[in-house]
N, CA and C atoms as an extended XYZ file, in Angstrom:
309
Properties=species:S:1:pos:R:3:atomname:S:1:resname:S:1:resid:I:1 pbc="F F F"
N       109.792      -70.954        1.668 N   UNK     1
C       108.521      -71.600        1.659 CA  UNK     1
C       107.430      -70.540        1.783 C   UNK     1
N       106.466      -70.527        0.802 N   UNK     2
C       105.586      -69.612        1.046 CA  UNK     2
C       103.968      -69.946        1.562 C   UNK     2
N       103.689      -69.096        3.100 N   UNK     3
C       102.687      -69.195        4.366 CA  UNK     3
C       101.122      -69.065        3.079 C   UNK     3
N       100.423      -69.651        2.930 N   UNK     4
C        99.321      -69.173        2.269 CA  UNK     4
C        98.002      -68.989        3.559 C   UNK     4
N        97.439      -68.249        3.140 N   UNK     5
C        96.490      -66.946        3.720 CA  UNK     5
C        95.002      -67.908        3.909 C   UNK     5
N        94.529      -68.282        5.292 N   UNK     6
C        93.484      -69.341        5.209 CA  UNK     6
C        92.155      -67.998        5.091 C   UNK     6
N        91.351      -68.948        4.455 N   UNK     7
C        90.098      -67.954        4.087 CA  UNK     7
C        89.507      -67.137        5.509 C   UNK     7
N        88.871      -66.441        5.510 N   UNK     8
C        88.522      -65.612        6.723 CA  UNK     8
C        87.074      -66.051        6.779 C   UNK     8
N        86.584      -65.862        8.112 N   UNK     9
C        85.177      -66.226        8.371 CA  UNK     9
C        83.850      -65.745        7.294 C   UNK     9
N        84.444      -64.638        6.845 N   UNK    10
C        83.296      -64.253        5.911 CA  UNK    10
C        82.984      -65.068        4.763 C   UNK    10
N        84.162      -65.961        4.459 N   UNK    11
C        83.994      -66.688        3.234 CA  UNK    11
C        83.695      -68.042        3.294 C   UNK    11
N        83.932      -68.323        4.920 N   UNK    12
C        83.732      -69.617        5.806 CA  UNK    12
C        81.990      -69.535        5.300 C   UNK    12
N        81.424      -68.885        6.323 N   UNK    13
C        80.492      -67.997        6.381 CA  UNK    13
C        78.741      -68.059        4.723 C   UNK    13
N        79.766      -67.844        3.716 N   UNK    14
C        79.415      -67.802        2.918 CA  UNK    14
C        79.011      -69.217        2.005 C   UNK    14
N        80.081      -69.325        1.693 N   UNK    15
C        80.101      -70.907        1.715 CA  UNK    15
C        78.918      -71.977        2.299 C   UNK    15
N        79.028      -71.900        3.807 N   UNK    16
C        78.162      -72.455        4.241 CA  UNK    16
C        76.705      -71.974        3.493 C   UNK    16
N        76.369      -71.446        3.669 N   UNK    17
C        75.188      -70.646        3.307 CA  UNK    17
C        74.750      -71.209        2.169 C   UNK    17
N        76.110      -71.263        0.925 N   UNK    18
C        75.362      -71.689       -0.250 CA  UNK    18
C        75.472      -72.881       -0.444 C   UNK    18
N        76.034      -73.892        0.533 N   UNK    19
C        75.760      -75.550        0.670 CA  UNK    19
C        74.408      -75.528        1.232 C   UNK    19
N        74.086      -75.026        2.166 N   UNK    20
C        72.409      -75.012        2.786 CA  UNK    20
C        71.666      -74.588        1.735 C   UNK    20
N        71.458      -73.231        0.907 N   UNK    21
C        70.879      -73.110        0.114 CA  UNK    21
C        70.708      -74.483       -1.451 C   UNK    21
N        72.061      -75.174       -1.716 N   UNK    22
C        72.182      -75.941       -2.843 CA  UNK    22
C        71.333      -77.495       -2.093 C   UNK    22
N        70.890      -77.674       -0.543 N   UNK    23
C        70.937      -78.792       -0.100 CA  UNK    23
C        69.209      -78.558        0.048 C   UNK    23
N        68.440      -77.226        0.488 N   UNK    24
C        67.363      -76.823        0.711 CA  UNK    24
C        66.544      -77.287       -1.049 C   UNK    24
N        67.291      -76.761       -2.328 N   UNK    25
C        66.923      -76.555       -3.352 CA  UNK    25
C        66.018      -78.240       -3.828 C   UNK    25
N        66.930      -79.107       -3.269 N   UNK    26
C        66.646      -80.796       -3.241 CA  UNK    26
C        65.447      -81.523       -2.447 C   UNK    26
N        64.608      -80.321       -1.442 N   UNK    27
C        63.889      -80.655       -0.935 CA  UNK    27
C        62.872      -81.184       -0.963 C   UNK    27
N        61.858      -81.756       -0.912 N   UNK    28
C        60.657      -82.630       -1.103 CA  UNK    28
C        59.502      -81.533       -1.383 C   UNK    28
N        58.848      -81.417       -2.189 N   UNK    29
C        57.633      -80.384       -2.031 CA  UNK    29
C        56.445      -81.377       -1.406 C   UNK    29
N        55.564      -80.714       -0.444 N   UNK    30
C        54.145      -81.329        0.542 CA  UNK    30
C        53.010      -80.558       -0.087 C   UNK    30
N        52.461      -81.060       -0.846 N   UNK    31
C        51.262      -81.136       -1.241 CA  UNK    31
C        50.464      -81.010        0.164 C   UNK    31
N        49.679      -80.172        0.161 N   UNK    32
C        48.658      -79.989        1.616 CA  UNK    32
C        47.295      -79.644        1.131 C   UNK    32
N        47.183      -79.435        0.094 N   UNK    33
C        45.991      -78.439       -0.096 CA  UNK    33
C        44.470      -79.792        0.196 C   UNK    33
N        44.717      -80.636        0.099 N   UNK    34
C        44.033      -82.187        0.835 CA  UNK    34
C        43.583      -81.522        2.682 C   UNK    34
N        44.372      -80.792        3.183 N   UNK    35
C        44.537      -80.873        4.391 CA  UNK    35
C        43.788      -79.499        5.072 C   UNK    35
N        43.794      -78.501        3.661 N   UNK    36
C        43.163      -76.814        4.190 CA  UNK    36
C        41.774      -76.978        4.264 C   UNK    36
N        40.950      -78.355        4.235 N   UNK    37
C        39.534      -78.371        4.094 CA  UNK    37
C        39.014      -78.839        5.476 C   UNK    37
N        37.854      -78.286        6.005 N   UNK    38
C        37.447      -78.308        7.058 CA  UNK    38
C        37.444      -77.645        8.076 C   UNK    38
N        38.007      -78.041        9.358 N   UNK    39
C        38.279      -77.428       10.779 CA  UNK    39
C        39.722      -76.361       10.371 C   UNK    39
N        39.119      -75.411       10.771 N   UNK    40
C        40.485      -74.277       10.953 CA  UNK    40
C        40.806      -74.460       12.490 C   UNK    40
N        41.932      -74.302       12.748 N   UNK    41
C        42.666      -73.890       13.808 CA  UNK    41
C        42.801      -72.956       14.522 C   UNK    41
N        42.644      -72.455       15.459 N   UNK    42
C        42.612      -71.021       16.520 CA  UNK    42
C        43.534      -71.320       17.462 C   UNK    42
N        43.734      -70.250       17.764 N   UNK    43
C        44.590      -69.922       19.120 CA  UNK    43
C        44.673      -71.263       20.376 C   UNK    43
N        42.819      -71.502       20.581 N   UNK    44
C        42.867      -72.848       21.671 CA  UNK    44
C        43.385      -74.620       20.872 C   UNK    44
N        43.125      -74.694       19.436 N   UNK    45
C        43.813      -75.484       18.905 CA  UNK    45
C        45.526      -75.659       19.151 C   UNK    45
N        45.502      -74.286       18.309 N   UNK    46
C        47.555      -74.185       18.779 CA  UNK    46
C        48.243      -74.328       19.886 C   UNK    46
N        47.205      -74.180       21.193 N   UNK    47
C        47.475      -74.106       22.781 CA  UNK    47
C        47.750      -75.776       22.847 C   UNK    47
N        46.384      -76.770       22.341 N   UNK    48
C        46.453      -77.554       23.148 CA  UNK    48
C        47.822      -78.805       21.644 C   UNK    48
N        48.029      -78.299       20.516 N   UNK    49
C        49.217      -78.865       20.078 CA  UNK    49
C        49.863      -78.603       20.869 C   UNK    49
N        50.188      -77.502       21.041 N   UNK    50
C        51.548      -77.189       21.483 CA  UNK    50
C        51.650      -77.910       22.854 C   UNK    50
N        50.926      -78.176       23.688 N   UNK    51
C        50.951      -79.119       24.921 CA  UNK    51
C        51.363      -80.465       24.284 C   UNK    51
N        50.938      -81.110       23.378 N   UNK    52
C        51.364      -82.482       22.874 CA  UNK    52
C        52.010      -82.470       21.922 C   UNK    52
N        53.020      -81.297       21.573 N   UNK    53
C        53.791      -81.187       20.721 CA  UNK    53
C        55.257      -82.748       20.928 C   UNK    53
N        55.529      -83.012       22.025 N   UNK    54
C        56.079      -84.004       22.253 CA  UNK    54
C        55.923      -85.595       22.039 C   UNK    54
N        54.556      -85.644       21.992 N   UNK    55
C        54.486      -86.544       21.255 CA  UNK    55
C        53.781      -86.695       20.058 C   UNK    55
N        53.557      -85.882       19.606 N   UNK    56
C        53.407      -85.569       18.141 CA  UNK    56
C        54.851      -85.540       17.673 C   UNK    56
N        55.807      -85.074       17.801 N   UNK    57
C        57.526      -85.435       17.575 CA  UNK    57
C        57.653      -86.710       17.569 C   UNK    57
N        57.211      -87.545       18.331 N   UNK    58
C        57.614      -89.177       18.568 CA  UNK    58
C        56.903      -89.696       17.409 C   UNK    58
N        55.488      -89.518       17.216 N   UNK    59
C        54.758      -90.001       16.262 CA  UNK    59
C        54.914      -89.703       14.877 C   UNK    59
N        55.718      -88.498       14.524 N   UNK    60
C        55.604      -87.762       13.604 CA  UNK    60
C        57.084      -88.910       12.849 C   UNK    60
N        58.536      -89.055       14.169 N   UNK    61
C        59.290      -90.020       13.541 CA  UNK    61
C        58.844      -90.950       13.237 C   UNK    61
N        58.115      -92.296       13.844 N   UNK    62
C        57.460      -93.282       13.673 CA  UNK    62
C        56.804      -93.575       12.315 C   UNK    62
N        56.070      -92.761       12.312 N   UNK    63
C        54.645      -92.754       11.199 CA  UNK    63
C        54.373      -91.333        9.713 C   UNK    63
N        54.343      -91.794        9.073 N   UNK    64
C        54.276      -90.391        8.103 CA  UNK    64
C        52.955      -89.675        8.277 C   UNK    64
N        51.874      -90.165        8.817 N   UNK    65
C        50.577      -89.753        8.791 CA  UNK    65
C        50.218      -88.584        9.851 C   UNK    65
N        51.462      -88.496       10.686 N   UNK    66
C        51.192      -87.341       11.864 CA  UNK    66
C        52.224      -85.969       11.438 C   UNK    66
N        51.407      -84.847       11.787 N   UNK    67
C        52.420      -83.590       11.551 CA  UNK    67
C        52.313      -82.944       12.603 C   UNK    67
N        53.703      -81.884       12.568 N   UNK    68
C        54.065      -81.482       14.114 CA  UNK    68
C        52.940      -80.230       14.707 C   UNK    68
N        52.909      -79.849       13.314 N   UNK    69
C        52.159      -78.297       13.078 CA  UNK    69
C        50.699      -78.278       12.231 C   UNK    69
N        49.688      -78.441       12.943 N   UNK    70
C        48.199      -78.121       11.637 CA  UNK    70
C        48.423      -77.109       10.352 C   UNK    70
N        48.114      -77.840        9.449 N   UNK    71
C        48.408      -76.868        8.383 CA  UNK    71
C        47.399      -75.769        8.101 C   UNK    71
N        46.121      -76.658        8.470 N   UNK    72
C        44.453      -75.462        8.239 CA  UNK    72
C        44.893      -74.793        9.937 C   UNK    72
N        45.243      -73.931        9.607 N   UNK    73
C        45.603      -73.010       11.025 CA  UNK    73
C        44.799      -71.185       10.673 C   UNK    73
N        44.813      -70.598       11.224 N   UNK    74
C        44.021      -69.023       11.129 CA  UNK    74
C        45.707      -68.404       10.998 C   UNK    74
N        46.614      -68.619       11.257 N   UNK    75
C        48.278      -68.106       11.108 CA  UNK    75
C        48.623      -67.523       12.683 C   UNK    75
N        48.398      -66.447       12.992 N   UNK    76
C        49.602      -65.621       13.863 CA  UNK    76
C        48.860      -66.161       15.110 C   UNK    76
N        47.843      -66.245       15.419 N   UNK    77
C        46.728      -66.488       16.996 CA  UNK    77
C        47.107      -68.063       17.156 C   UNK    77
N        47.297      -69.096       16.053 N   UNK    78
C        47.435      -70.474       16.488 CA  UNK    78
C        48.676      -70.227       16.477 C   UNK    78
N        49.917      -69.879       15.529 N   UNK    79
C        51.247      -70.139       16.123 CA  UNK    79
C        51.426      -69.361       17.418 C   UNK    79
N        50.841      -68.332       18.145 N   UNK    80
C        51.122      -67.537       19.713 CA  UNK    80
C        50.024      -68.771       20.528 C   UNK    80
N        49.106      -69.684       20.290 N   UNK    81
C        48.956      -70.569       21.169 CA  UNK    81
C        49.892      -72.186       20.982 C   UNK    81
N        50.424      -72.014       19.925 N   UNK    82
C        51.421      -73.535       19.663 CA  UNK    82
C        52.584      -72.335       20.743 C   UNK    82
N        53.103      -71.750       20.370 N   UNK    83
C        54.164      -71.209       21.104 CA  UNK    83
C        54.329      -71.407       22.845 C   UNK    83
N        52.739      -70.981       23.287 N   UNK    84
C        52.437      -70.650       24.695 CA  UNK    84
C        52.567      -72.327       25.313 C   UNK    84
N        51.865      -73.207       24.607 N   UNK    85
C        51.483      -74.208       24.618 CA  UNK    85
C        53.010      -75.159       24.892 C   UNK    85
N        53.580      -75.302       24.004 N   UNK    86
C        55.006      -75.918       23.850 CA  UNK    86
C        56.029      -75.120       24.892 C   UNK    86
N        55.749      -74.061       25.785 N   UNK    87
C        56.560      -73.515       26.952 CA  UNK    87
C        57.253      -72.821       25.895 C   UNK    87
N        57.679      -72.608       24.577 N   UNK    88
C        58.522      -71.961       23.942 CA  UNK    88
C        58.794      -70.377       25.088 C   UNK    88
N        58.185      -69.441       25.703 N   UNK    89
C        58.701      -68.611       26.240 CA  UNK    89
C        58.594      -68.816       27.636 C   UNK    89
N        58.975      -70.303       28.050 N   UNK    90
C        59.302      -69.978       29.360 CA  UNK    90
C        57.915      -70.054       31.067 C   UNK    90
N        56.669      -69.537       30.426 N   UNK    91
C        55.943      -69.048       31.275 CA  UNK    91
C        55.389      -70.551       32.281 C   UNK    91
N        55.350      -71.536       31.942 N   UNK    92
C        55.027      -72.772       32.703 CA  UNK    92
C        56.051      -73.978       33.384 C   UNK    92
N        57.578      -72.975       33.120 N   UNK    93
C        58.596      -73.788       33.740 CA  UNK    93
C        59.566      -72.999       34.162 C   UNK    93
N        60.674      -73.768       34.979 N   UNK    94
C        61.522      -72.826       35.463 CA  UNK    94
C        61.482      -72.174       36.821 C   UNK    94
N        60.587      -71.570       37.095 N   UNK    95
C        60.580      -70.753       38.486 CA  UNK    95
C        60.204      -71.646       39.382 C   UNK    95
N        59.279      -72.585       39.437 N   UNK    96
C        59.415      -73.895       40.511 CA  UNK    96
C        60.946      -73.953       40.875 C   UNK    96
N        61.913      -74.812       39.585 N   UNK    97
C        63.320      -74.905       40.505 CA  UNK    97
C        64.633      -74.115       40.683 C   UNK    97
N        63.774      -73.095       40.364 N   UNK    98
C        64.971      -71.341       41.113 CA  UNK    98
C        64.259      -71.469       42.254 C   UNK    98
N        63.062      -71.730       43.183 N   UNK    99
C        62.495      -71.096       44.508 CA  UNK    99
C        63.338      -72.711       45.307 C   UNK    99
N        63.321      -73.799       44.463 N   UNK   100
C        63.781      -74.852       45.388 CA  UNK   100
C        65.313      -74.726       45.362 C   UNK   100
N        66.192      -73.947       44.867 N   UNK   101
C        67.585      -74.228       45.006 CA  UNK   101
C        67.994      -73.681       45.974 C   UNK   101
N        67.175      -72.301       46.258 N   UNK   102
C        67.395      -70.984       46.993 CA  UNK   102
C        67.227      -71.342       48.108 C   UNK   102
N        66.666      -72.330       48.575 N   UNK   103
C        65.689      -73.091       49.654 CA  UNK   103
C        66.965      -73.478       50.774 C   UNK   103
């Protein structure tokens, strides 16, 4: 009886990759350019999404009319206040309940 040779991770690996890529290709294109007119976004914009980024998630399932992320944004200063904003690194949680465990 002859043992046949199961593919190795690299091809696992690969594979995957080009089902994501063949599944990405099917994607919906978003027309926004409706949306780049007016108020730009700054750093204190991206701060205070990123605080109600949670329910902007809830609303965003619900309703098609809400998005998670402003599209008229300035780029790198509003995504480092969506970042700060949404706790993404940490700085507004966490150390409260390391000082109460230690306790």
């Amino acid at each position: 009886m002859k043992h046949f040779k199961t593919p190795g991770r690299t091809v696992i690996v690969l594979l995957l990759f080009a089902c994501i890529l063949l599944l990405a290709g099917c994607a919906n294109k978003e027309i926004v350019t409706a949306c780049l007119k007016g108020h730009t976004y700054g750093f204190w914009g991206g701060l205070l999404h990123g605080i109600i980024a949670p329910i902007d998630l809830i609303a965003m399932l619900l309703t098609n009319d809400v998005t998670f992320f402003a599209q008229n944004n300035n780029g790198a200063w509003y995504a480092f206040g969506f970042l700060l904003g949404s706790g993404g690194w940490g700085f507004l949680g966490g150390h409260g309940t390391a000082r109460s465990r230690n306790r």
